[in-house]
C-alpha positions as CSV (number, residue, x, y, z in Angstrom):
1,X,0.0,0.0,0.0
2,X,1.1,3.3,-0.7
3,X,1.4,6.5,1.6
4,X,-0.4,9.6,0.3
5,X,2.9,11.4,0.4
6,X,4.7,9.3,-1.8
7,X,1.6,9.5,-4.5
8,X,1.8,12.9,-4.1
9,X,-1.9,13.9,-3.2
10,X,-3.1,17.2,-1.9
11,X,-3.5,17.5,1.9
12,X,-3.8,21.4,1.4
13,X,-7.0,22.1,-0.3
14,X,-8.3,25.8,0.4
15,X,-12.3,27.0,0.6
16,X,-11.9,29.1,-3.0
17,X,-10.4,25.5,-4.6
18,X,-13.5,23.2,-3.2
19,X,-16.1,26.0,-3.5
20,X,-15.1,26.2,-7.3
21,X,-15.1,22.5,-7.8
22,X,-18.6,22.3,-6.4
23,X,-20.2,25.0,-8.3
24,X,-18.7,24.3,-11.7
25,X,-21.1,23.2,-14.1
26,X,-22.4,19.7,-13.6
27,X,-21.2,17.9,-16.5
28,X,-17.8,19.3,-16.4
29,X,-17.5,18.3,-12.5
30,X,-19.0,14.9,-13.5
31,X,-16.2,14.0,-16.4
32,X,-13.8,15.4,-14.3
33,X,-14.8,13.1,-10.9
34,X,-14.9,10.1,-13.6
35,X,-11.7,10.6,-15.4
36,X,-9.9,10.6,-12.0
37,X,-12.3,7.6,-10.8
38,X,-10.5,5.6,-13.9
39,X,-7.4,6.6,-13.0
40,X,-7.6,4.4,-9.8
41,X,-10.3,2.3,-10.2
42,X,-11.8,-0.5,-12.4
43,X,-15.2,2.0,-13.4
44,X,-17.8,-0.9,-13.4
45,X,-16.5,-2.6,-9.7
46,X,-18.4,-2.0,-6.2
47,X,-17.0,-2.6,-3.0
48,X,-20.0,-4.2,-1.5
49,X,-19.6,-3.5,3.2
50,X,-22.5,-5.1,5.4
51,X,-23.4,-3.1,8.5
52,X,-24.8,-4.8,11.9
53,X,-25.4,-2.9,15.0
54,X,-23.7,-5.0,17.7
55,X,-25.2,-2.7,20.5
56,X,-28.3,-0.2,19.9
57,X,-29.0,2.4,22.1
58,X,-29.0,4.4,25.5
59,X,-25.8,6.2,24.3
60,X,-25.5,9.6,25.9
61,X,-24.3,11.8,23.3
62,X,-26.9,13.8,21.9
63,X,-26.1,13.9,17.8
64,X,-29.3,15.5,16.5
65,X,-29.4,12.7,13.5
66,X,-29.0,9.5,15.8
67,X,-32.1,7.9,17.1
68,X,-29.8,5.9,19.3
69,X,-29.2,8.5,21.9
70,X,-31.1,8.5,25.5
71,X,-31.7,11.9,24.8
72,X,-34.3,11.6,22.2
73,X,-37.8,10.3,22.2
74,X,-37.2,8.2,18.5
75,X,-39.0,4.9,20.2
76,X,-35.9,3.0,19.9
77,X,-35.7,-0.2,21.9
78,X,-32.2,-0.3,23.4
79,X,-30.1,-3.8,22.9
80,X,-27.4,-5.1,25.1
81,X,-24.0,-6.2,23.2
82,X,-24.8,-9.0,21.1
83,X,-23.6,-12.5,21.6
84,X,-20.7,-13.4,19.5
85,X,-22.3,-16.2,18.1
86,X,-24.8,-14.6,17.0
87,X,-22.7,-11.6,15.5
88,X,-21.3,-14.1,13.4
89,X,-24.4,-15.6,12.7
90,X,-25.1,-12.2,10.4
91,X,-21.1,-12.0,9.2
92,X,-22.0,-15.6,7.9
93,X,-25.4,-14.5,5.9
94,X,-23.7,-11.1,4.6
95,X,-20.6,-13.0,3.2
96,X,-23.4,-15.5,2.0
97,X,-25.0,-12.8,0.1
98,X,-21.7,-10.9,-1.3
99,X,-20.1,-8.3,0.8
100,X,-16.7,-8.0,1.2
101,X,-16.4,-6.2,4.2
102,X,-18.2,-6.5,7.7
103,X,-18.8,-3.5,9.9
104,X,-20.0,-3.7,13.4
105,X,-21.5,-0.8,15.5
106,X,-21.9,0.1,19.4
107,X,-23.8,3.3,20.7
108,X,-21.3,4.2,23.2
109,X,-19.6,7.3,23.8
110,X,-16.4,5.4,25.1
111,X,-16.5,2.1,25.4
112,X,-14.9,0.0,28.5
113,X,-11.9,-2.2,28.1
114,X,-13.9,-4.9,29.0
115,X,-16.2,-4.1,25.9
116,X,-13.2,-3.9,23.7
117,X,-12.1,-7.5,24.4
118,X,-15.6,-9.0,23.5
119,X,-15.6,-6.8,20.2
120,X,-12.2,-8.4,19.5
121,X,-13.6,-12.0,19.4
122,X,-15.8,-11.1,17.2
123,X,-13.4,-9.4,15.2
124,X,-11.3,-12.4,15.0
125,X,-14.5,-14.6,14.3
126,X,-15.2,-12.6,11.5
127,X,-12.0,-12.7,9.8
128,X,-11.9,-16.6,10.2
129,X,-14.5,-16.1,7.5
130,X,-12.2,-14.4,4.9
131,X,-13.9,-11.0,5.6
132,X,-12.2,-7.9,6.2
133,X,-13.5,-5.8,9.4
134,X,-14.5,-2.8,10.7
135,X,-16.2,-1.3,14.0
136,X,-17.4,2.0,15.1
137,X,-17.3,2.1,18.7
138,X,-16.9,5.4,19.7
139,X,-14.0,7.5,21.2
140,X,-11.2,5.3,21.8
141,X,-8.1,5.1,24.2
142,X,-4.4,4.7,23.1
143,X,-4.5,1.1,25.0
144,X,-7.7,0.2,22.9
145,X,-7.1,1.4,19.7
146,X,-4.0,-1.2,20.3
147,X,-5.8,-4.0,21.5
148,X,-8.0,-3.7,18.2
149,X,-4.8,-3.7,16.2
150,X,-3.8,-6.7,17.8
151,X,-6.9,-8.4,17.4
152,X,-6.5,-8.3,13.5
153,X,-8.7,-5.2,12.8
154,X,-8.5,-3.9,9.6
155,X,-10.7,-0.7,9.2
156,X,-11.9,1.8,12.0
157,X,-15.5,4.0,11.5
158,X,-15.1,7.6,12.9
159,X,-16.6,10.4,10.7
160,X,-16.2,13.5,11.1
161,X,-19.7,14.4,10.7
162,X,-19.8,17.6,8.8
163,X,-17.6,21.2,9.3
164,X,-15.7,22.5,12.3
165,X,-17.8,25.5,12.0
166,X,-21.5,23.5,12.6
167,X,-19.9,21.1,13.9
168,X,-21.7,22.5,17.8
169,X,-25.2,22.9,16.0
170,X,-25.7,18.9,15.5
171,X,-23.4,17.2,19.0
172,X,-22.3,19.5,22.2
173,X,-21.7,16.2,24.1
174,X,-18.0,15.3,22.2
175,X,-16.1,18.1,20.2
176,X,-14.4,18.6,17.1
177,X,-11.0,17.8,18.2
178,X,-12.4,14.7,20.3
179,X,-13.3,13.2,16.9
180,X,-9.7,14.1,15.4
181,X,-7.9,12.7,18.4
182,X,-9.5,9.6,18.3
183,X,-8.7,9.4,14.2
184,X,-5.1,9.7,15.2
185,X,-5.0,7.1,18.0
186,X,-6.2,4.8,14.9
187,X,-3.8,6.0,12.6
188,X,-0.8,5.7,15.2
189,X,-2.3,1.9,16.0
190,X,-1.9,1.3,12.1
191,X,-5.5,0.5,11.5
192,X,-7.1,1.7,8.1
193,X,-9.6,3.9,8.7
194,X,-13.4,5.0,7.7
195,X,-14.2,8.7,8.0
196,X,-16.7,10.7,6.2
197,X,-19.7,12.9,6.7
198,X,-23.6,13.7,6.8
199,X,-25.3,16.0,4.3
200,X,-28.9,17.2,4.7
201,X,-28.6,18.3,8.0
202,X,-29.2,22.5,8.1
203,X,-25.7,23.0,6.9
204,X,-24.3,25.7,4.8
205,X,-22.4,24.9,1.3
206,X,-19.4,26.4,2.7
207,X,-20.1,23.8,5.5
208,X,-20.5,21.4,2.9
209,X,-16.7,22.5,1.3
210,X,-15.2,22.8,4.8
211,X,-16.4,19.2,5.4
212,X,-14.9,17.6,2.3
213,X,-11.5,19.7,3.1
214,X,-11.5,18.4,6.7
215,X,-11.3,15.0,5.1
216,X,-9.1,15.6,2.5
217,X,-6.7,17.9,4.5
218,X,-5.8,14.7,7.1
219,X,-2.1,13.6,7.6
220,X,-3.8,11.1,5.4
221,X,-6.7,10.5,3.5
222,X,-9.4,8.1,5.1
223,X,-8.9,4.8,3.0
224,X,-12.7,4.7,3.0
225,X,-15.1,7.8,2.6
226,X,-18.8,7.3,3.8
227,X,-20.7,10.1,2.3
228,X,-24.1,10.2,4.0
229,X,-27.9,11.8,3.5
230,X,-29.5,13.0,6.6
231,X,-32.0,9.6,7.3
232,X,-34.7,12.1,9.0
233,X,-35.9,10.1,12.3
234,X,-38.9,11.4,14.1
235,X,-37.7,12.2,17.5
236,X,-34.5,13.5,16.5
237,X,-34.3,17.2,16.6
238,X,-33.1,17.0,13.1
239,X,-36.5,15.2,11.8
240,X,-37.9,17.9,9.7
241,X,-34.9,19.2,8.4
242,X,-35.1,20.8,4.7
243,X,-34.4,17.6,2.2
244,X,-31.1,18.4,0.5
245,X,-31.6,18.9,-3.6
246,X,-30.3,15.6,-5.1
247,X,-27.9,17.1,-7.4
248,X,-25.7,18.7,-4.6
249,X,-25.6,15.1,-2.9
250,X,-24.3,14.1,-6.0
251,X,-21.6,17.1,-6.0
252,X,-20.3,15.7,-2.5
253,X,-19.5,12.7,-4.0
254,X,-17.7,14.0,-7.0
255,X,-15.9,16.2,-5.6
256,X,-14.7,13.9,-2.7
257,X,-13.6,11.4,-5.4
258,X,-11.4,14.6,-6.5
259,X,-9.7,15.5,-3.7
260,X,-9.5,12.3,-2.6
261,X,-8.8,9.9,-5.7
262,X,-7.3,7.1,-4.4
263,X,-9.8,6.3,-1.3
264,X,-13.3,4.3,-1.4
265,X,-16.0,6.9,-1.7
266,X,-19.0,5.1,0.0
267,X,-22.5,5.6,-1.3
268,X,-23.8,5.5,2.4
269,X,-27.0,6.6,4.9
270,X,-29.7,7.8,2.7
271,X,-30.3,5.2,-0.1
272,X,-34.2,4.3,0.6
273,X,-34.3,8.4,-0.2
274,X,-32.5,7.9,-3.6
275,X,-33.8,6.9,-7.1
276,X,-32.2,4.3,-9.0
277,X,-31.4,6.8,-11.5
278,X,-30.0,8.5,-8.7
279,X,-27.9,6.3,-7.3
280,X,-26.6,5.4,-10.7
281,X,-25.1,9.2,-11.3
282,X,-23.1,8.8,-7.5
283,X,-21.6,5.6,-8.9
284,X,-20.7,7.4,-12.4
285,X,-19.6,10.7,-9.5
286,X,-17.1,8.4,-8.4
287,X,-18.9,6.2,-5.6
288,X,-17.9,2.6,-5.5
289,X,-18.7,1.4,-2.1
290,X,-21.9,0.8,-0.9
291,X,-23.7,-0.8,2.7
292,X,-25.9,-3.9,1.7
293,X,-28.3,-5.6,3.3
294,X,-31.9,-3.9,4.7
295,X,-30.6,-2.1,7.6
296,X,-27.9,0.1,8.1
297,X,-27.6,0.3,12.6
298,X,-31.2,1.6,13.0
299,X,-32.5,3.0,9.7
300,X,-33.5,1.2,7.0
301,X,-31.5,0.5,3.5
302,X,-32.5,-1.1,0.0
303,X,-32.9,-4.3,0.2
304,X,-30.0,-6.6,-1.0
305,X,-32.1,-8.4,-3.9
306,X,-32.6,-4.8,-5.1
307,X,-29.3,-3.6,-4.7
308,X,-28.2,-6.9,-7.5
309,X,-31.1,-6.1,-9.6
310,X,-29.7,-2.5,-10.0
311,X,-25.7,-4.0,-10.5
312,X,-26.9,-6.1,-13.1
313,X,-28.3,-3.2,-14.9
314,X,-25.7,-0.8,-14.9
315,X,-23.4,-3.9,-15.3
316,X,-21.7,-3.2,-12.0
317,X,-20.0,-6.1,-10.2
318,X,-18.7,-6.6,-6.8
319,X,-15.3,-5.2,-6.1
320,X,-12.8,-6.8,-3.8
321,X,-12.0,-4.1,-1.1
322,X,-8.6,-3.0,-0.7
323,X,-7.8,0.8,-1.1
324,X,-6.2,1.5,-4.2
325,X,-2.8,0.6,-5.4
């Protein structure tokens, strides 16, 4: 694998640049997010990532998108940490049904270290079964981020979320920097990591930019790039937020397959909300990952039968995972 250095990609992308690139004229920002995409990638190959939330609820940030926090009324019944077996259970059927990649989730803020070394059997369980793995467990520790290494992790989920700026208008429980201190304990562990955003959630375009340049402006760029639209939960504070206009969703991606060309841009949260047609542009913006299966944590997600039906008829087939060579 590479280092961003020695392929010479940008870590110093300005407002002006990322603003421009944005509001260019969509065909011209399309070809240009493709021609780059084929630089890197195979143009008809999708990574294909399954999702299962390992533990659901009672978490006490308060993130105005996330039905799993105590602090909002979104009628979710809280779960306890899974038993491994049947964690596995679900890595088995997702493997079964084609995805490459298994990701587990935990609503904690910070998990225990007792917590950590249950997550790591089923880490190890998982990649007995020729998967690679990722969790998103919340703000780690320097001995946990270790132990995970240790335990064969390969990939590590913490997004940014959206801009510094607005960053206090959707979470006041966990800051900014938290999030970026906990994305270098991974990096320092050597564990690949998964970092990306939301869109649809109030936020300005500038926030939009700022967003895309926090991620692109890392030491080094997330291997894997979830690009999300706001799922809108009733109970959340952020349930009757303004729907974003599809074409600037399909801007994010682009561009983030710019500034980032040699990372997995992940068509993410939002895809019940999305047309095929829709869809079909992010993959041509320069999306080639995707969550399969009908549930992504809490919210729902195209079903996997619809998911092949729309591969075969763009011609699209499952991609192996690894970041790009």
């Amino acid at each position: 694998m590479s280092s961003n250095s020695a392929e010479n990609l940008r870590h110093d992308w300005q407002l002006d640049e990322v603003k421009a690139l944005l509001e260019q004229p969509f065909n011209d920002l399309i070809f240009q997010a493709q021609a780059i995409h084929r630089a890197h990638f195979d143009p008809n190959e999708v990574q294909v990532s399954s999702l299962l939330s390992i533990k659901t609820g009672s978490c006490s940030e308060d993130c105005g998108y996330c039905p799993q926090s105590a602090r909002h009324d979104s009628d979710l019944t809280p779960e306890a940490l899974m038993p491994i077996e049947e964690v596995l259970k679900s890595a088995k059927q997702a493997k079964d049904q084609g995805a490459s990649r298994f990701c587990m989730g935990a609503a904690w803020r910070s998990p225990k270290d007792k917590d950590i070394e249950r997550v790591v059997e089923m880490v190890q369980g998982v990649k007995a079964m020729g998967m690679e793995t990722c969790v998103t467990l919340g703000m780690l520790t320097e001995k946990q981020t270790k132990a995970l290494k240790e335990g064969g992790l390969d990939y590590y989920n913490h997004n940014l979320d959206t801009s510094e700026d607005y960053y206090s208008e959707v979470i006041t429980t966990r800051t900014y920097q938290d999030r970026l201190d906990t994305l270098e304990r991974v990096r320092d562990a050597d564990i690949n990591v998964c970092c990306g955003g939301i869109v649809g959630m109030g936020e300005s375009a500038d926030d939009r930019a700022n967003l895309l340049i926090g991620l692109a402006n890392l030491p080094k760029h997330p291997e894997s790039v979830p690009i999300n639209m706001l799922v809108q939960v009733e109970g959340t504070p952020l349930a009757n937020t303004e729907s974003l206009d599809p074409f600037t969703f399909i801007r994010m991606i682009a561009v983030a397959r710019i500034l980032m060309p040699k990372s997995r841009v992940r068509l993410s949260a939002g895809r019940t909300d999305m047309s095929d047609e829709m869809q079909a542009f992010c993959f041509f913006a320069g999306a080639n990952s995707i969550f399969y299966g009908d549930k992504l944590l809490t919210t729902a997600n195209p079903m996997s039968n619809h998911d092949l039906a729309l591969f075969d008829r763009l011609g699209v087939r499952s991609a192996g995972s690894s970041y790009a060579q």
